[in-house]
C-alpha positions in Angstrom: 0.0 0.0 0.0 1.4 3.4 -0.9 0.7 6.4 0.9 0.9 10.2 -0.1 4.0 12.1 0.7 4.0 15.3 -0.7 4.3 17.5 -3.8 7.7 18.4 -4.6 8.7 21.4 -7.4 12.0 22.3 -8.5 13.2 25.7 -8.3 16.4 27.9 -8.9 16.0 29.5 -5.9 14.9 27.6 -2.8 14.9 29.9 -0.1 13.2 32.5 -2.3 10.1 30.2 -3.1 9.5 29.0 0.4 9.2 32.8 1.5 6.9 33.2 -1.8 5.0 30.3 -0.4 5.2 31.4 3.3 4.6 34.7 2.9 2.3 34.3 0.2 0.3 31.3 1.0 1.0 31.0 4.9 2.6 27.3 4.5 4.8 26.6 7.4 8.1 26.4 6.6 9.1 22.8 8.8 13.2 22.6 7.1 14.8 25.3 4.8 18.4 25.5 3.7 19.6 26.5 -0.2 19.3 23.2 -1.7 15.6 21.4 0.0 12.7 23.1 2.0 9.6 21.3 3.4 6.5 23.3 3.6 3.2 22.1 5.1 -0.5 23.7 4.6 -2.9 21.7 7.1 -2.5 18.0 6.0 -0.8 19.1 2.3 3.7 19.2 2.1 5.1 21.1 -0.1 8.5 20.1 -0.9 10.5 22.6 -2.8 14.3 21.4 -4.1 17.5 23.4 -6.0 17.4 22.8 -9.8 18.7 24.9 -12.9 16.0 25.5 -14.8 18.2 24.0 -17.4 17.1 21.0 -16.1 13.8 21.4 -16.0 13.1 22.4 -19.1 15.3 20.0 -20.9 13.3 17.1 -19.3 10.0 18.5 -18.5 9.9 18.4 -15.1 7.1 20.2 -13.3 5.6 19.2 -10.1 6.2 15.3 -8.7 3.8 13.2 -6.5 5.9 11.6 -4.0 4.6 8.4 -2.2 6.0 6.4 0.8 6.0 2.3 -0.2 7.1 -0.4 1.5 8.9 -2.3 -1.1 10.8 0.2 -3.9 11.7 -2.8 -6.0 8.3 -4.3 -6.4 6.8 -1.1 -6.7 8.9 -0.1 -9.7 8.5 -3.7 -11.1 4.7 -3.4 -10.7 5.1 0.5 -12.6 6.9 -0.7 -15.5 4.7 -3.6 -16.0 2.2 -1.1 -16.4 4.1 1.3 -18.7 6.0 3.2 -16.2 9.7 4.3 -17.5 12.5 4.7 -14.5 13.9 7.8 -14.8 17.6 6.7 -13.7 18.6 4.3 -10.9 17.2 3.2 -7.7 19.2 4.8 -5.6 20.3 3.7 -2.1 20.7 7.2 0.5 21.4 7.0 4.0 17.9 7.7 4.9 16.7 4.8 2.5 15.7 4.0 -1.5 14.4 6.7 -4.2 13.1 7.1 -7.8 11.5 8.6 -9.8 9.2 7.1 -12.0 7.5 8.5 -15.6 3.7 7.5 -15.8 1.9 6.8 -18.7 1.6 10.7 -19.5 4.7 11.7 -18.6 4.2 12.9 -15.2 6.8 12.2 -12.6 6.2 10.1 -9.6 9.3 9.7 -6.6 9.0 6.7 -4.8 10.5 6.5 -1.1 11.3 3.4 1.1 12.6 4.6 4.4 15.3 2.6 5.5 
């Protein structure tokens, strides 16, 4: 079973956006350094991350669903069996496995299993 984690968007300018959010939009700002902020809205995270917009608009990026699963590896076997493309590796951080995923459409989806 996969539960919501948050939205994330890349910007150029992290600390920027989560005062445009904050100020804004009243989000809480929970973490914020130059490279990853967390915002939260009731119930709803925001999760703003440092990216060139070089990046994004070479490979389309916009905003990414994140989830929380239990098993990355069946999850991403389970994706692509139902035309999902992985965008890159699993990869294996100190705080557990990511990836990011390409649905049918295109949209991205990052997938999270704590270690």
């Amino acid at each position: 079973m996969a539960s919501f984690r948050w939205v994330l968007q890349l910007h150029k300018d992290v600390p920027r956006a989560a005062r445009f959010y904050s100020e804004g939009l009243d989000f809480s700002v929970n973490v914020c350094t130059l490279r990853w902020a967390e915002l939260q809205s009731g119930p709803l995270k925001l999760a703003l991350m440092q990216s060139s917009s070089d990046i994004v608009m070479q490979k389309g990026y916009s905003s990414l669903l994140s989830f929380t699963v239990t098993d990355i590896n069946s999850t991403v076997t389970k994706l692509m069996e139902l035309g999902a493309e992985l965008d890159g590796s699993i990869k294996h951080e100190v705080h557990g496995k990511v990836a990011a995923i390409r649905c049918l459409d295109g949209h991205m989806l990052g997938l999270y299993e704590p270690a």
